[in-house]
C-alpha positions as CSV (number, residue, x, y, z in Angstrom):
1,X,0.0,0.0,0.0
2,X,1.6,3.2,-1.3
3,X,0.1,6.4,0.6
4,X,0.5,10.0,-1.0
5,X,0.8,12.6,1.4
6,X,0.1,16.6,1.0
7,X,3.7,18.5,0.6
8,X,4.1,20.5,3.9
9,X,6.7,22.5,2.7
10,X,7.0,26.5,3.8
11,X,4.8,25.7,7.0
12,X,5.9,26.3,10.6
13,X,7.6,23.8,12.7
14,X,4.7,22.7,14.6
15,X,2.6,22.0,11.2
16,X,5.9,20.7,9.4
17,X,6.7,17.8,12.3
18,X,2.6,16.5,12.7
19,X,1.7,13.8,9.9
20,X,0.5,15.3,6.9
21,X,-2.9,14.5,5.2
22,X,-3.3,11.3,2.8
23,X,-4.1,12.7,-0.3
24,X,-4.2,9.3,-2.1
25,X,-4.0,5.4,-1.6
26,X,-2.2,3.0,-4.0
27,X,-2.5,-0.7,-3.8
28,X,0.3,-2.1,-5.8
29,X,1.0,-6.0,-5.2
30,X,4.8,-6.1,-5.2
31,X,5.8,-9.5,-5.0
32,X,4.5,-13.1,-5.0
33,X,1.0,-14.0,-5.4
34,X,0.0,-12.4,-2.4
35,X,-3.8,-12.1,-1.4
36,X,-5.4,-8.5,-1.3
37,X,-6.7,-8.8,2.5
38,X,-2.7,-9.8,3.7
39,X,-1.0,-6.8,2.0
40,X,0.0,-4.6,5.0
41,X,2.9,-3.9,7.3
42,X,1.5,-4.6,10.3
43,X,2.3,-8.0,11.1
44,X,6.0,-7.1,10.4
45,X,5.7,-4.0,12.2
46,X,5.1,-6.4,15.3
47,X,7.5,-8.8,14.6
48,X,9.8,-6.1,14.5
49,X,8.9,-4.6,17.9
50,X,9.1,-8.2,20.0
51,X,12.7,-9.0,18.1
52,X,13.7,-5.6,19.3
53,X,12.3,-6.1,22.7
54,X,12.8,-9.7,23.3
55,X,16.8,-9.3,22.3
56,X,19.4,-7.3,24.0
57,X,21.3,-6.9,21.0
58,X,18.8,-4.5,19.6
59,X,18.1,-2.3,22.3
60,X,20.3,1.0,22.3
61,X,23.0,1.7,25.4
62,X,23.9,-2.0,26.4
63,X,27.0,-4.3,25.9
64,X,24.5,-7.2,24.5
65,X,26.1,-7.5,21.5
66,X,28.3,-10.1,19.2
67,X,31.8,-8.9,18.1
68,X,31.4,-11.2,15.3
69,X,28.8,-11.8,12.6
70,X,29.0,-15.4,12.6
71,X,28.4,-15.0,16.6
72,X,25.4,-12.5,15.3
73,X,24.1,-14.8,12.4
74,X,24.1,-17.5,15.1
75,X,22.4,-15.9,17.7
76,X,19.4,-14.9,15.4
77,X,18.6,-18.1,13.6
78,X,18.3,-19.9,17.5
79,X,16.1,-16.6,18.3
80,X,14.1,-17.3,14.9
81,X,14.0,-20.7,15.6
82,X,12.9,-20.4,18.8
83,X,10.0,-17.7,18.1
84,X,8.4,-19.6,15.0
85,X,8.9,-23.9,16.7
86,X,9.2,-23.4,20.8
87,X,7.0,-19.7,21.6
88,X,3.5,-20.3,21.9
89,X,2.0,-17.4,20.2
90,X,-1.4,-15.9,22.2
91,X,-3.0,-15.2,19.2
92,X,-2.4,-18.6,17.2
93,X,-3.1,-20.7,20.3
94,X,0.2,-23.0,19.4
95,X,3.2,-22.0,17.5
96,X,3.9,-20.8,14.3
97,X,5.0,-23.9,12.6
98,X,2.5,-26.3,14.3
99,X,0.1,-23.6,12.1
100,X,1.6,-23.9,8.7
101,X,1.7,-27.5,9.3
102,X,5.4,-28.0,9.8
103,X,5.4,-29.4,12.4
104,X,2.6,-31.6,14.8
105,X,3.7,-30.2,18.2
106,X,5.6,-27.2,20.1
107,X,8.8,-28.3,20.7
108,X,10.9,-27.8,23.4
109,X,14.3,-25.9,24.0
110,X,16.1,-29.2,24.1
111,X,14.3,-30.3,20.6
112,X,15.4,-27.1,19.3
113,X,19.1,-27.2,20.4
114,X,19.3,-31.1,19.4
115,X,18.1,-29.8,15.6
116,X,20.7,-27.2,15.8
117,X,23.6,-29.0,16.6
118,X,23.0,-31.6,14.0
């Protein structure tokens, strides 16, 4: 979804820093046969916000970090691992792969870490 907004340019600083009116709404499919009622940025807006908040190494003004990427790449495939086979999501009632049929229970932390080291 493509949103047009009014130009706010020449107003004062109050005016200039407040959203500016939607003057028009494209819907544009961008990739993939996606289906009209899924096209938004919501759900990744979400994901977005529990990655930031559930990981350390994405908060600002902490030492949470990896000094290397392979450390980094690591890191976030357990986390993603994790979030979409072992977290029970409120919403979906069971996990995320359990859903898309990937897998037929939630597995455990040990389950997880047994996949990964093989």
């Amino acid at each position: 979804m493509i949103k047009h907004f009014q130009s706010g340019s020449g107003q004062s600083a109050q005016v200039r820093y407040s959203p500016g009116s939607i003057t028009a709404v494209e819907k544009k499919v961008i990739c993939g046969a996606v289906h009209e009622t899924e096209i938004g940025t919501s759900r990744m807006e979400r994901f977005n916000l529990t990655t930031r908040m559930t990981l350390r190494r994405f908060t600002r003004l902490t030492n949470g970090h990896s000094k290397k990427t392979r450390n980094h790449d690591a890191m976030l495939g357990l986390y993603f691992a994790w979030y979409n086979w072992c977290r029970k999501h409120s919403t979906l009632k069971t996990t995320p792969a359990v859903k898309a049929g990937l897998a037929t229970e939630q597995w455990t932390l040990e389950t997880l870490l047994t996949a990964a080291a093989a």
